[in-house]
MMTF fields as JSON, N, C-alpha, C and O atoms, coordinates in Angstrom:
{
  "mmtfVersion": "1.0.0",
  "mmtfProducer": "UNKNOWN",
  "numBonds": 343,
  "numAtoms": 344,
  "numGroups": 86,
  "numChains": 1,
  "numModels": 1,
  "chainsPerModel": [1],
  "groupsPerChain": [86],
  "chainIdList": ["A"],
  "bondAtomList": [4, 2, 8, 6, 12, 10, 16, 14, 20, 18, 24, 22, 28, 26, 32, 30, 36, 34, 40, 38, 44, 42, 48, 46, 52, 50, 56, 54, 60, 58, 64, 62, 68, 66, 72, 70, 76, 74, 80, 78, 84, 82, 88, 86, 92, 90, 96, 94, 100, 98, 104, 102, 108, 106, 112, 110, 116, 114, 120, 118, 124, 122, 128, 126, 132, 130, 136, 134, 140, 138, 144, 142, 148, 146, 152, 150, 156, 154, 160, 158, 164, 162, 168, 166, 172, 170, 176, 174, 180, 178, 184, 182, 188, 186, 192, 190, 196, 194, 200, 198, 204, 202, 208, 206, 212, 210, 216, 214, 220, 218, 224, 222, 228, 226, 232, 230, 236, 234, 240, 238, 244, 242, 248, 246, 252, 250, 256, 254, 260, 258, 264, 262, 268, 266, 272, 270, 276, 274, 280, 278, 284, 282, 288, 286, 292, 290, 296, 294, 300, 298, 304, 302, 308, 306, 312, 310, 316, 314, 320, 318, 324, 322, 328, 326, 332, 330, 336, 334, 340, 338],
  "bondOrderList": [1, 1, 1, 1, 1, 1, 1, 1, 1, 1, 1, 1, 1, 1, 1, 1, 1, 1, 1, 1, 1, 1, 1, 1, 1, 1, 1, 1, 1, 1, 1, 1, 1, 1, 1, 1, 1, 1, 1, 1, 1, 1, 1, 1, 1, 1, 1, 1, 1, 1, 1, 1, 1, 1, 1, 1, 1, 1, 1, 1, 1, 1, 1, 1, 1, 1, 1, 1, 1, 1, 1, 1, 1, 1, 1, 1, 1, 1, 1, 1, 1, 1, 1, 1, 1],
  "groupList": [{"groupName": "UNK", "atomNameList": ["N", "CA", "C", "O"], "elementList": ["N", "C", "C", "O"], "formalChargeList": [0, 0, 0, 0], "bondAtomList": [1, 0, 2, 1, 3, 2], "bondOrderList": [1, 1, 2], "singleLetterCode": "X", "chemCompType": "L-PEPTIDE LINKING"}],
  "groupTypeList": [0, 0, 0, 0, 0, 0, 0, 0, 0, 0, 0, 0, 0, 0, 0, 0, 0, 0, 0, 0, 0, 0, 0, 0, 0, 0, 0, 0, 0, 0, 0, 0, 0, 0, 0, 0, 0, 0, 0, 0, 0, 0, 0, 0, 0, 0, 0, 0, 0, 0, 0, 0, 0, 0, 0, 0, 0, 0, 0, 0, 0, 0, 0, 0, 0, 0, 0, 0, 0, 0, 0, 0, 0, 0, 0, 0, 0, 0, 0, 0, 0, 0, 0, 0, 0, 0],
  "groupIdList": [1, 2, 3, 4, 5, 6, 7, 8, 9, 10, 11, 12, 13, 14, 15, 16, 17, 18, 19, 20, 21, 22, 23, 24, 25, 26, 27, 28, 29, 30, 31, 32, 33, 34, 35, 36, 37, 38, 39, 40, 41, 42, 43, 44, 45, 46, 47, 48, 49, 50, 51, 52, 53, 54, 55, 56, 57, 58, 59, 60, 61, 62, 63, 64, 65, 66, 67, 68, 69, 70, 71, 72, 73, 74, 75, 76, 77, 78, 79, 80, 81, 82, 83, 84, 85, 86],
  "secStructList": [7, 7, 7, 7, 7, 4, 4, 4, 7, 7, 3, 3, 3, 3, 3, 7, 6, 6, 7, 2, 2, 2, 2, 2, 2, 2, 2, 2, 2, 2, 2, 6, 6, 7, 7, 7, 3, 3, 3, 3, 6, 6, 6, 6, 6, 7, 7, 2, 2, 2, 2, 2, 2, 2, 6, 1, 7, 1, 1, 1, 7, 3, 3, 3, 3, 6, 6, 3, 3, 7, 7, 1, 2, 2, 2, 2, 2, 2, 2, 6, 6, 1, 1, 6, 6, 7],
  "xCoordList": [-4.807, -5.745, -6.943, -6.924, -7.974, -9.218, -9.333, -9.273, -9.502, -10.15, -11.036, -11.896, -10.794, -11.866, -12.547, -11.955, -14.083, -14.595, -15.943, -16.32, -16.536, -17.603, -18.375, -18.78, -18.832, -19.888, -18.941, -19.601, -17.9, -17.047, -16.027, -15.205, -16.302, -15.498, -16.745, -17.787, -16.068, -16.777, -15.909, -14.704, -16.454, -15.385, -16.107, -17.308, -15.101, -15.657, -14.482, -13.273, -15.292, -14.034, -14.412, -15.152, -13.79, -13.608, -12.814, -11.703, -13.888, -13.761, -14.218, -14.623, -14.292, -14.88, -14.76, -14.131, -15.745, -16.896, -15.178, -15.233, -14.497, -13.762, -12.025, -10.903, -12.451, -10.843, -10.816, -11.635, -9.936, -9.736, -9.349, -9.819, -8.613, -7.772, -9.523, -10.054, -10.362, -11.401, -12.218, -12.687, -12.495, -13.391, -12.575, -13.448, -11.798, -10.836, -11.168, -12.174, -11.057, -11.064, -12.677, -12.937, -13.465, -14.529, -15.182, -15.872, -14.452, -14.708, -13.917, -14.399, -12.952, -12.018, -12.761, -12.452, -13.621, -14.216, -15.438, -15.814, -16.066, -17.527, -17.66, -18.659, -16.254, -15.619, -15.51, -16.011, -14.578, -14.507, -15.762, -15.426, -17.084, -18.091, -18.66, -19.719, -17.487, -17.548, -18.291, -17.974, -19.381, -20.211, -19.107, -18.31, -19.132, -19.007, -19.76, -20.971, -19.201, -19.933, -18.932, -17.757, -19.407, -18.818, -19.766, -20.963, -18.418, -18.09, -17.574, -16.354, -18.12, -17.851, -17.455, -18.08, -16.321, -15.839, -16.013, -16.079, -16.129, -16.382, -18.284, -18.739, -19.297, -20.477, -20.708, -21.578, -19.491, -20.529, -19.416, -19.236, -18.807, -17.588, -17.19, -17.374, -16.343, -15.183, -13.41, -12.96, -12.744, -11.79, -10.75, -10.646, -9.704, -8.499, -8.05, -7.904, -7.993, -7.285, -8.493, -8.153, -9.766, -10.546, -10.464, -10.76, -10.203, -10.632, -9.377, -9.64, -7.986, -6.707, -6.748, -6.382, -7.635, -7.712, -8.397, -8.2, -9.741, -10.083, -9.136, -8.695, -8.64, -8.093, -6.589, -5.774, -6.415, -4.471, -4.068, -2.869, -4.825, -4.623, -4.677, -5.325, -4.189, -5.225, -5.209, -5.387, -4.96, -5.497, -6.417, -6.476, -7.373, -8.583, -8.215, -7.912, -8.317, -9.151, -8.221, -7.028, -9.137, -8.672, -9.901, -11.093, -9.272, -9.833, -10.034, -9.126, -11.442, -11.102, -11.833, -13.017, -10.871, -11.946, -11.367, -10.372, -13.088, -13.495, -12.091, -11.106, -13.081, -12.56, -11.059, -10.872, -10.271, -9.26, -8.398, -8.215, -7.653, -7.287, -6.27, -5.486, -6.469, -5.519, -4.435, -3.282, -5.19, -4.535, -5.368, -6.574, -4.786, -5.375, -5.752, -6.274, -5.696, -5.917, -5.093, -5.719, -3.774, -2.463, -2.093, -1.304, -2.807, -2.36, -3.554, -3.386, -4.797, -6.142, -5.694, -6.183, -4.833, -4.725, -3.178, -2.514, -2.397, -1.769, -2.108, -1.728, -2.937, -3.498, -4.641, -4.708, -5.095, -6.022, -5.038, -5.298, -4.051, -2.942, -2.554, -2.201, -2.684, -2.13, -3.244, -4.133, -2.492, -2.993, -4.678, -5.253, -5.225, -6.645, -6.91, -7.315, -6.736, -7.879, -7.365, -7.513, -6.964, -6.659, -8.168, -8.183],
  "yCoordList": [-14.043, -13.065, -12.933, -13.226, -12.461, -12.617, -11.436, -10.443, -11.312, -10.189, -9.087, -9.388, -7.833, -7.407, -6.228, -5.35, -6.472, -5.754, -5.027, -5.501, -3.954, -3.525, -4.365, -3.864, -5.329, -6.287, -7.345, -8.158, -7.231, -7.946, -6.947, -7.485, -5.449, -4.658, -3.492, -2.986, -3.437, -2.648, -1.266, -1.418, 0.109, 0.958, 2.033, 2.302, 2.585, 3.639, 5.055, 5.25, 5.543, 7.086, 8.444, 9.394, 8.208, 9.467, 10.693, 10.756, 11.626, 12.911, 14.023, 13.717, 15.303, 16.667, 17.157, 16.832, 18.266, 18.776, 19.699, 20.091, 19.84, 21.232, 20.067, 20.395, 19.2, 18.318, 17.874, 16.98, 18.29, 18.483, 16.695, 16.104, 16.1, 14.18, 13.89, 13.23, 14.197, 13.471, 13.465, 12.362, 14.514, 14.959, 13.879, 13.272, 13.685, 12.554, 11.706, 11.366, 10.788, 9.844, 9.493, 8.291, 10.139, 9.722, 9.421, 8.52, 10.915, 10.821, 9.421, 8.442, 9.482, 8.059, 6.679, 5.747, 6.585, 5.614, 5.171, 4.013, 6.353, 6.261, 6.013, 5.568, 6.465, 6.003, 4.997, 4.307, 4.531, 2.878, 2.148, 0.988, 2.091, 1.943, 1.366, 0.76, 1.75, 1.928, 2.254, 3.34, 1.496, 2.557, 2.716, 1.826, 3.458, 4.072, 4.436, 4.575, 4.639, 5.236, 6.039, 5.743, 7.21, 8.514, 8.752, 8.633, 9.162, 9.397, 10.663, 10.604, 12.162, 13.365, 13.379, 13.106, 13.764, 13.784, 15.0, 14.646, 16.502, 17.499, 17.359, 18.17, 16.575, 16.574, 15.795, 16.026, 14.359, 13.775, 13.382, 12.394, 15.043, 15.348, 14.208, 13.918, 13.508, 12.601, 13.676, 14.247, 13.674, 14.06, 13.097, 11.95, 14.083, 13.777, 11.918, 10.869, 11.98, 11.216, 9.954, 8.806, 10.291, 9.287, 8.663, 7.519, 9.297, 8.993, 7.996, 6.918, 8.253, 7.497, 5.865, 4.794, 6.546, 5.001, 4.001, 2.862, 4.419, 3.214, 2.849, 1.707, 4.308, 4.539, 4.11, 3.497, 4.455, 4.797, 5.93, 5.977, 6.873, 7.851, 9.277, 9.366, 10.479, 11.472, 12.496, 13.597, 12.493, 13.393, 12.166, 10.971, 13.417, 12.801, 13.321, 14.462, 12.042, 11.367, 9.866, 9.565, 9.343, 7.97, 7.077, 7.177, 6.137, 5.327, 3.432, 2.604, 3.229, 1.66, 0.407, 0.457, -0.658, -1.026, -3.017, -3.634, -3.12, -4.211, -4.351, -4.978, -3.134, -3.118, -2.682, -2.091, -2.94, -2.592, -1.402, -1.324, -0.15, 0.466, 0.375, -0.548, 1.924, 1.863, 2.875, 2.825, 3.858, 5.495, 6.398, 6.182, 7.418, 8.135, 8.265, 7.247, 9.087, 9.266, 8.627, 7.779, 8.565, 8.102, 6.792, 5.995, 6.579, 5.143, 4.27, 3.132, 4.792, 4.054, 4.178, 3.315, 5.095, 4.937, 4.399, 5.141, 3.741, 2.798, 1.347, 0.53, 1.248, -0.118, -0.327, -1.385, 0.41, -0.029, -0.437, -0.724, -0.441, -0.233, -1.984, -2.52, -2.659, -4.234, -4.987, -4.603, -6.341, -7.022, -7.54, -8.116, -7.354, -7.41, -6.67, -7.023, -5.822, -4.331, -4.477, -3.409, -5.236, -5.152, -5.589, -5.598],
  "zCoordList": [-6.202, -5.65, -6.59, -7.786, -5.915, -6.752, -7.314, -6.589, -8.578, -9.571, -8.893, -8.066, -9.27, -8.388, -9.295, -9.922, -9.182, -10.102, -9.258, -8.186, -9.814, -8.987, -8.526, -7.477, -8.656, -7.987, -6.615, -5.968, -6.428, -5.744, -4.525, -3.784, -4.536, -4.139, -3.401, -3.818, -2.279, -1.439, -1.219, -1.022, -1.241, -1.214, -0.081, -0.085, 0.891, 1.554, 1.521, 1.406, 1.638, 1.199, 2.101, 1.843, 2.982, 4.093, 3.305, 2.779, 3.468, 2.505, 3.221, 4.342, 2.922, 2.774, 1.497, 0.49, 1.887, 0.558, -0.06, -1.225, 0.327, -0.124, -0.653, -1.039, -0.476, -0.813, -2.015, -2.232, -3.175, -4.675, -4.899, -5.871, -4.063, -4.497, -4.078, -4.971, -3.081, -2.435, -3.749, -4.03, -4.648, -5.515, -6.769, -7.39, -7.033, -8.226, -7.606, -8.228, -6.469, -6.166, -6.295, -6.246, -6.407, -6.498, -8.101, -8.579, -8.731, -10.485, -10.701, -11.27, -10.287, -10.729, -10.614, -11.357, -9.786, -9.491, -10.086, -10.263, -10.401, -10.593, -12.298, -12.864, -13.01, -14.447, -14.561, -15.449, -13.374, -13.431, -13.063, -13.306, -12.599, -12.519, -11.528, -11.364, -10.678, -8.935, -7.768, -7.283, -7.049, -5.967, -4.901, -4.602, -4.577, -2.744, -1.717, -1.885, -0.546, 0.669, 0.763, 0.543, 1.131, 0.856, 2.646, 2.907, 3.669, 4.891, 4.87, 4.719, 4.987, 5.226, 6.896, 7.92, 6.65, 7.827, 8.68, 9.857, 8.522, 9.073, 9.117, 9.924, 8.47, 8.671, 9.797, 10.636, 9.816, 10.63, 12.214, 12.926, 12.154, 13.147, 14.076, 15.258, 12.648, 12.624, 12.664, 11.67, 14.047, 13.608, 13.458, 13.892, 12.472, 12.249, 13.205, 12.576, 13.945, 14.912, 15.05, 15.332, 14.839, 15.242, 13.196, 12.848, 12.643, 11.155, 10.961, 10.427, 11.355, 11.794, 12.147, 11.662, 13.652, 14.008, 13.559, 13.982, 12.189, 11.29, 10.432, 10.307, 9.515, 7.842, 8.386, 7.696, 9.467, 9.455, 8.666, 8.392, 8.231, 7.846, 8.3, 9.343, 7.846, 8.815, 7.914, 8.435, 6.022, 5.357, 4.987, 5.277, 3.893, 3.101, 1.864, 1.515, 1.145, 1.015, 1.993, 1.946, 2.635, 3.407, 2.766, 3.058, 1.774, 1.392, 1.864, 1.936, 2.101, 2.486, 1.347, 1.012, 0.873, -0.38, 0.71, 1.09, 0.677, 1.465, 2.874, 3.263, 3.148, 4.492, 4.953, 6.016, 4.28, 4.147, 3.705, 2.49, 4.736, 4.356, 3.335, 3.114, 2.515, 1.024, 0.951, 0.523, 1.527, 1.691, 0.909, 0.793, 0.354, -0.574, -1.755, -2.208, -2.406, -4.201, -4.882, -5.52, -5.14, -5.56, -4.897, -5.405, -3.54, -3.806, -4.117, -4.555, -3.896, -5.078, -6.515, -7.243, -7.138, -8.85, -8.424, -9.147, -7.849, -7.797, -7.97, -8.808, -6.936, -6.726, -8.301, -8.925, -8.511, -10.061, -11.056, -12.225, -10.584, -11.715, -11.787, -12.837, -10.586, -9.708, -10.992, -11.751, -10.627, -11.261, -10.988, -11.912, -9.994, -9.4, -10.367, -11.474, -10.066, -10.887, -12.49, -13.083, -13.083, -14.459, -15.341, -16.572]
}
């Protein structure tokens, strides 16, 4: 599998302003030296069920890195943990 580093990794992160993992998942990232697209979901009235049928998820933070759903906070500082993200 290919290495994956900010210039090689695309990340999108379905969030609201008031979600405490959404607000880490973003510090977490932006440490690691990470851009995102940051998708407010109550702004741009995405619900629950429609946010699902991209993420497969239906809390936030629903994270997707190149395209691909991940899950949330804990399983993005899982996956940094894999040998890609080393």
């Amino acid at each position: 599998m290919e290495k994956r580093n900010p210039d090689n990794t695309s990340i999108k992160i379905y969030s609201t302003p008031w979600c405490g993992p959404c607000k880490m998942a973003k510090k977490f990232l932006s440490e690691k030296g990470y851009q995102f697209e940051e998708v407010d979901i109550e702004k741009n009235n995405i619900s629950r069920e429609e946010m699902a049928s991209m993420t497969k998820g239906t809390t936030v933070p629903q994270i997707l890195i190149n395209n691909h759903p991940i899950g949330g906070f804990d399983d993005l500082i899982q996956l940094f943990e894999t040998e890609p993200f080393k």
